[in-house]
C-alpha positions as CSV (number, residue, x, y, z in Angstrom):
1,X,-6.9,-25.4,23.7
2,X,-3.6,-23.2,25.0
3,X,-3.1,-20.0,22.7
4,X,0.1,-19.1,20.7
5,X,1.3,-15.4,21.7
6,X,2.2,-13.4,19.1
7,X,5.1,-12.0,18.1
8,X,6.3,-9.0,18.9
9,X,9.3,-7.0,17.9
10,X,10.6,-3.2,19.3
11,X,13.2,-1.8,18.1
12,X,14.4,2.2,18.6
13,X,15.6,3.2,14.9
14,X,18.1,6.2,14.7
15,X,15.7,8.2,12.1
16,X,12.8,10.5,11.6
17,X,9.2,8.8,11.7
18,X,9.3,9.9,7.7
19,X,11.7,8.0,6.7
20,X,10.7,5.0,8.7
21,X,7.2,5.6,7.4
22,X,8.5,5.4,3.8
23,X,9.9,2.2,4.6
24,X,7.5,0.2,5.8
25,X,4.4,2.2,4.0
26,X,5.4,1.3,0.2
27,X,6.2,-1.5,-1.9
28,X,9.8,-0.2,-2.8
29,X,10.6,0.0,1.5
30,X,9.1,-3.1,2.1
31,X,10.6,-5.1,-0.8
32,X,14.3,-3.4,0.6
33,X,13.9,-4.9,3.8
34,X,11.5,-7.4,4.2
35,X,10.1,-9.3,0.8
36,X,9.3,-8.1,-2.8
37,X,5.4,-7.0,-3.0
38,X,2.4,-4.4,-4.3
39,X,1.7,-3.3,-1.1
40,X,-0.1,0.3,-2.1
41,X,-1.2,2.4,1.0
42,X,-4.3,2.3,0.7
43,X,-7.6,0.9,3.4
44,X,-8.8,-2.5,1.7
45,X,-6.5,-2.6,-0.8
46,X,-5.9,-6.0,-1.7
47,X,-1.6,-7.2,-2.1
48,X,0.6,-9.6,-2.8
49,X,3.8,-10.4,-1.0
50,X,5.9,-12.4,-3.2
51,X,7.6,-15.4,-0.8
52,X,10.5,-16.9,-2.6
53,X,9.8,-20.9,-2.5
54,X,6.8,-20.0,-0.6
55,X,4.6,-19.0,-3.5
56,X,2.6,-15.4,-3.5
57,X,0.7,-14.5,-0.5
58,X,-2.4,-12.6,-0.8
59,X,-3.1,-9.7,2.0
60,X,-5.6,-6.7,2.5
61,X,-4.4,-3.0,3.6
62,X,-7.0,-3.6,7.5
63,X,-5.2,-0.6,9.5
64,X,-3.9,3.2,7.8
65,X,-3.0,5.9,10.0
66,X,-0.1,7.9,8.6
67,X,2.6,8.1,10.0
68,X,1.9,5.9,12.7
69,X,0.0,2.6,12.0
70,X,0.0,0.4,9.1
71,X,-1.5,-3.0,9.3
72,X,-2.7,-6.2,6.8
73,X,-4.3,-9.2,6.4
74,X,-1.5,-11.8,5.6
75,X,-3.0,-14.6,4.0
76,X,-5.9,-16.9,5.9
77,X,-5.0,-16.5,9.4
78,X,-2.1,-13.8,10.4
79,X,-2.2,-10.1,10.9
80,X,1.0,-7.8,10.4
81,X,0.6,-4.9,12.4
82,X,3.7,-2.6,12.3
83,X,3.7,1.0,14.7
84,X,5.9,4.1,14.6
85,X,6.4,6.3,17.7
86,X,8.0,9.6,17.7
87,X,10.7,9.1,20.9
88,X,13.2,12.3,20.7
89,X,13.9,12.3,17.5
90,X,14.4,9.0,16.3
91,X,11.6,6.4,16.3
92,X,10.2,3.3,18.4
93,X,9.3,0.6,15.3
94,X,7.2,-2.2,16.4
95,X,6.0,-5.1,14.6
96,X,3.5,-7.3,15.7
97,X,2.3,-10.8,14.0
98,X,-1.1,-12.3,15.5
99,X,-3.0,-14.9,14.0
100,X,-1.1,-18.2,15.7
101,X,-3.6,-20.7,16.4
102,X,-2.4,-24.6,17.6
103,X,-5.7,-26.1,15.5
104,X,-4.4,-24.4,12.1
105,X,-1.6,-25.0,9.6
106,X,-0.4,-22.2,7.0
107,X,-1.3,-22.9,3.3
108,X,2.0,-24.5,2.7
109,X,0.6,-27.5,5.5
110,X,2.9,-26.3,7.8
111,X,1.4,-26.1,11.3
112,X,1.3,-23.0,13.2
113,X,2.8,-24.5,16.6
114,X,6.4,-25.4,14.3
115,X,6.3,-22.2,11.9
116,X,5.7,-19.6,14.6
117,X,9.1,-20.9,15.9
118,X,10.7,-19.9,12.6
119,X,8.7,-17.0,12.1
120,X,9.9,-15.4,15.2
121,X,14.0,-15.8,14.6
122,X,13.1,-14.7,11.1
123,X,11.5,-11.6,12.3
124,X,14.7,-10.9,15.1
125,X,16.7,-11.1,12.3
126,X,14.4,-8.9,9.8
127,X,13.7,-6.2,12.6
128,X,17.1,-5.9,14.6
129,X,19.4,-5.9,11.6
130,X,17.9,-5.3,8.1
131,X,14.8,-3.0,8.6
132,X,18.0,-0.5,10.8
133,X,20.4,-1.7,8.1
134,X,18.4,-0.2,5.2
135,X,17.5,2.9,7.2
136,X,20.5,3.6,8.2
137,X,22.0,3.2,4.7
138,X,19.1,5.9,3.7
139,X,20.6,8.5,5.9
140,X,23.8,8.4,4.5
């Protein structure tokens, strides 16, 4: 059976870790960049992200370490992890979404060799332009 990497995102964001914290640590800087949700920081807590045409998806708070770490559950097979590092001033973001396995398909039927594909452009596009987008538009 061959593995599916992950996906991994970087991107160096022209803000303090606090601000990029407040984005990706509550349900108001999630929904503004990513999806609508009631994410609440807090281990175990159990979430929803709303997915357009894709239904609800339920997910549980696994990883808390302000301002640095936040990671969940994301339905029945991925994990979101997203990291902040401190890098002179402005901060490293990086998103990483594990779960892929070529046996499964996501609760929609859609197998995870074909939606990781999609997944990944849609997280270029999500990281590179509307998670710096949205911050940027906060330090105004």
């Amino acid at each position: 059976m061959s593995q599916i990497p992950e996906i991994k995102k970087t991107i160096l964001l022209n803000a303090p870790i606090d601000k990029v914290w407040n984005a990706i640590s509550t349900s108001k800087g999630m929904a503004e960049w990513w999806m609508p949700n009631t994410f609440e920081p807090i281990l175990g807590k159990e979430f929803v992200l709303h997915a357009g045409p894709y239904g609800d998806s339920p997910c549980k708070v696994t990883e808390l370490e302000p301002p640095y770490v936040v990671g969940f559950d994301w339905g029945k097979d991925w994990h979101l992890k997203m990291e902040l590092r401190e890098v002179d001033g402005k901060t490293e973001f990086t998103l990483i979404h594990s779960g892929w396995d070529p046996e499964k398909q996501t609760e929609f039927g859609q197998p995870h060799t074909i939606i990781r594909d999609h997944m990944d452009a849609g997280w270029e596009n999500i990281v590179m332009n509307k998670l710096p987008s949205v911050i940027e538009q906060q330090n105004a």
